[in-house]
C-alpha positions as CSV (number, residue, x, y, z in Angstrom):
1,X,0.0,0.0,0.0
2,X,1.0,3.4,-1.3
3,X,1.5,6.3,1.9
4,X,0.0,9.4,1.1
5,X,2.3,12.5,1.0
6,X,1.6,14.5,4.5
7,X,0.4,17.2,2.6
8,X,-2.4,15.5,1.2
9,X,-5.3,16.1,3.8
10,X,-4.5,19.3,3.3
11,X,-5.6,19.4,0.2
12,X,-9.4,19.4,0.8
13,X,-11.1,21.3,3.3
14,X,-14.4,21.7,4.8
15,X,-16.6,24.1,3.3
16,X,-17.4,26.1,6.2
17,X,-13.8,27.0,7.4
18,X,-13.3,27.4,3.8
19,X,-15.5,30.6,3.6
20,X,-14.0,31.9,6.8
21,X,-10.7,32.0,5.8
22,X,-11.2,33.3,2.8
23,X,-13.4,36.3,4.5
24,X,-16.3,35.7,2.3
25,X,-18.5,35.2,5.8
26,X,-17.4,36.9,8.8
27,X,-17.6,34.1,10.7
28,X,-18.0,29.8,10.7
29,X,-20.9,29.3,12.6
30,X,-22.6,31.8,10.0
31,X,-21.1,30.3,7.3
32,X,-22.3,26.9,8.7
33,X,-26.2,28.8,9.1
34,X,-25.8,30.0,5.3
35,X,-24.6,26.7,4.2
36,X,-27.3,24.6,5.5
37,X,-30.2,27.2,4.4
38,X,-28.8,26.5,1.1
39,X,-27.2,29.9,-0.1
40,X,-24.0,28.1,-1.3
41,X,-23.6,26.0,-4.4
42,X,-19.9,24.0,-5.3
43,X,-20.0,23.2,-8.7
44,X,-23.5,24.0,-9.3
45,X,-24.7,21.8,-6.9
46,X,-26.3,23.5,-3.6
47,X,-24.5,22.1,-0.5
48,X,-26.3,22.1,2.9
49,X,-23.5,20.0,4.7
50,X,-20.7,22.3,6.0
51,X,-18.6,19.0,6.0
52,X,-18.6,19.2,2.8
53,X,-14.3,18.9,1.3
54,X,-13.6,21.3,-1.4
55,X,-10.7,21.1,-3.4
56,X,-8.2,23.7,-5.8
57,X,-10.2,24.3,-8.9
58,X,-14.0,24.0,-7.3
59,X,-16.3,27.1,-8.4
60,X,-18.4,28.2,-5.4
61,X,-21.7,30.5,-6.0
62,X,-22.7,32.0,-2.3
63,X,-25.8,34.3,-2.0
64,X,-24.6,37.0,0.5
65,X,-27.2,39.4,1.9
66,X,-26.6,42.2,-0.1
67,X,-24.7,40.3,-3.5
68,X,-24.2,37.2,-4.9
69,X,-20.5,35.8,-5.6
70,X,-19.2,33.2,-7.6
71,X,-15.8,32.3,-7.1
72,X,-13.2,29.7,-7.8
73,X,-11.0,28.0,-5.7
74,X,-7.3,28.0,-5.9
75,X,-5.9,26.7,-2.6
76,X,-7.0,25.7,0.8
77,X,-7.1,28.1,3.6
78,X,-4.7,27.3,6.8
79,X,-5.8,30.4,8.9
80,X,-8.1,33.4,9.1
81,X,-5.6,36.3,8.5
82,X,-5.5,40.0,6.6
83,X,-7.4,40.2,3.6
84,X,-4.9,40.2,1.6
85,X,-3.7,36.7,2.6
86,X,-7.6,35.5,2.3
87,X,-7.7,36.8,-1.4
88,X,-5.2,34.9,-2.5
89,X,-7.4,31.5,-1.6
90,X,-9.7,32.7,-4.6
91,X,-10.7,33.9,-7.9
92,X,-13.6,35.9,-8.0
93,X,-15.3,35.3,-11.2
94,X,-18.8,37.2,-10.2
95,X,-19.9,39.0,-13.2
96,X,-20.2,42.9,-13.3
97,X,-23.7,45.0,-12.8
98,X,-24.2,47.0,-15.7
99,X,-24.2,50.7,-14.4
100,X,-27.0,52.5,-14.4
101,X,-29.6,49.5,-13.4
102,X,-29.7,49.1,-9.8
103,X,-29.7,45.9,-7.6
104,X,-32.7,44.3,-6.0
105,X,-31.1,45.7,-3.0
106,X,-30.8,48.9,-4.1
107,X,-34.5,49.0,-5.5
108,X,-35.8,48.3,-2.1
109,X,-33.7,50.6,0.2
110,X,-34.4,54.3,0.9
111,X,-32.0,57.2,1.1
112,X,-31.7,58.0,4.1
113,X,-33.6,61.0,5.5
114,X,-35.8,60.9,2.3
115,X,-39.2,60.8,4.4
116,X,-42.0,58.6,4.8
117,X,-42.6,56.1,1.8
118,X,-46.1,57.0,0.1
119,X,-48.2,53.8,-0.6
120,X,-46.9,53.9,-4.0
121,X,-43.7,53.2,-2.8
122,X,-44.5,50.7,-0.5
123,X,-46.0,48.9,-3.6
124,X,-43.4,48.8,-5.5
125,X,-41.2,47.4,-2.6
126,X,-43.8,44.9,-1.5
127,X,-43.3,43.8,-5.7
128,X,-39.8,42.9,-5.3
129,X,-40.8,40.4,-1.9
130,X,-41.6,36.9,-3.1
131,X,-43.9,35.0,-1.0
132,X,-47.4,33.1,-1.0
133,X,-49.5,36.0,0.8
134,X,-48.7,38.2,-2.6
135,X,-51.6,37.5,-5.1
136,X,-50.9,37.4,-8.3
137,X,-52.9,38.5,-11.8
138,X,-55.6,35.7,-12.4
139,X,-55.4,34.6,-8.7
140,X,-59.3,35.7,-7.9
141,X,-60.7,34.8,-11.6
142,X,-63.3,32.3,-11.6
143,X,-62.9,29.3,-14.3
């Protein structure tokens, strides 16, 4: 039987330290919350084990709060230090926002100190929300 190099474990690493290392979640036990409500994908598959090993070369999307990144891996993380020690664990490959149109973030925050929002306002934000209490056209049409 063949030993392994020493170096070899190393090689893979759980998915959870792997996104606090490289700074992309400020801390594990949130990037073990963001894992399991299944806001990151490794190689278009969405992971809800923080177990999970990633390797060099894996491409990981992770919906963030206020942006979505996808980024590829280039080596294993061996501590959380400055940033720019954690960018060096990854390419970021997350395509650019064309200027000029806004994020749904963006489109659902006020400026602040720009008043009270009118019910036309609050609308429009309830029109960017998802959910089951929204009705939608052809929702009270009888058949």
């Amino acid at each position: 039987m063949e030993k392994q190099p020493p170096s070899a474990p190393a090689m893979r690493q759980r998915l959870d330290k792997w996104l606090f290392f490289a700074r992309l979640i400020k801390s594990r036990s949130l990037a073990q919350k963001a894992i399991e409500a299944g806001h990151v994908a490794v190689n278009g598959k969405r992971e809800t084990q923080s177990s999970a090993q990633i390797k060099a070369g894996d491409m990981l999307e992770v919906s963030l709060e206020r942006r979505d990144l996808v980024v590829r891996v280039l080596l294993p993380g061996s501590r959380r230090g400055p940033y720019e020690e954690a960018r060096l664990l990854y390419e970021d490959l997350t395509p650019a926002v064309p200027a000029g149109r806004p994020t749904l973030f963006e489109q659902a925050t006020r400026d602040r100190g720009a008043g009270r929002p009118t019910k036309r306002d609050r609308r429009e934000t309830d029109r960017l929300r998802p959910g089951p209490d929204r009705l939608r056209p052809g929702d009270l049409e009888d058949d």
